[in-house]
N, C-alpha and C positions, 0 to 999 in steps of 0.2 A: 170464407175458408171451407173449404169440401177435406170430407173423412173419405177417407176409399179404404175400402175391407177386401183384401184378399178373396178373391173368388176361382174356384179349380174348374176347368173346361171339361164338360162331360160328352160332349158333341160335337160336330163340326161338318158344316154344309159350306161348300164355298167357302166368300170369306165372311162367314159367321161364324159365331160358338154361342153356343147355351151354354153358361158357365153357374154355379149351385154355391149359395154359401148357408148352410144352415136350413137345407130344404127349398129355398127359393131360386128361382131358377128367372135366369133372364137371358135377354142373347144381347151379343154385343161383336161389333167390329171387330175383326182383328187384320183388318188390312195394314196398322200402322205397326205391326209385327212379322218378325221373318223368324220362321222356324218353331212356332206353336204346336203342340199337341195335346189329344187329349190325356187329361191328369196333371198338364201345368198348372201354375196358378199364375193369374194375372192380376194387375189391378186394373179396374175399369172406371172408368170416367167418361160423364156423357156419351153413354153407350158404345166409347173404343175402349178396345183392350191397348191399352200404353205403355204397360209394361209387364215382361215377368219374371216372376220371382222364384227365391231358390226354395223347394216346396218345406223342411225344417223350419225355414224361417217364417214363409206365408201360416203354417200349422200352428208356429209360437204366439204368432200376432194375434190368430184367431181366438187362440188359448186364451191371451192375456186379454183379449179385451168382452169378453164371455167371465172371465171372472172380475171385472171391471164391473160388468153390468149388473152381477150376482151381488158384490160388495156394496154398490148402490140401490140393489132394490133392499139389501136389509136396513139400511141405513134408513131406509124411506119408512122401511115396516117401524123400527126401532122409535123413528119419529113419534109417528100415529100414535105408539103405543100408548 
């Protein structure tokens, strides 16, 4: 199973993009897309962009799964405790 995390296009040469989620920055295809620019958000998978998405939504995902991770690091600290 693969997680793919919304990531927003900050660049584009060709058919590449640098796309940013969270500070990190990677580049990825987008030859398997027509009509990309930068400030979409795509999802990328083994470095193509396959698809993209409607940016309220990609922003929610990212929301929810940022507070996902926040909810399990306390759970971990709560552990330890």
């Amino acid at each position: 199973m693969c997680l793919a995390v919304p990531s927003k296009i900050i660049k584009i040469k060709d058919s590449f993009a640098t796309v940013e989620i969270d500070g990190v920055r990677k580049k990825a295809s987008i030859m398997l897309l027509d009509d990309v620019k930068i400030n979409d958000y795509v999802i990328v998978h083994a470095g193509f962009a396959i698809s993209k998405l409607d940016k309220e939504i990609a922003r929610q995902t990212i929301q929810d799964m940022r507070d996902m991770l926040e909810f399990n690091d306390k759970k971990n600290n709560a552990i330890k405790s």
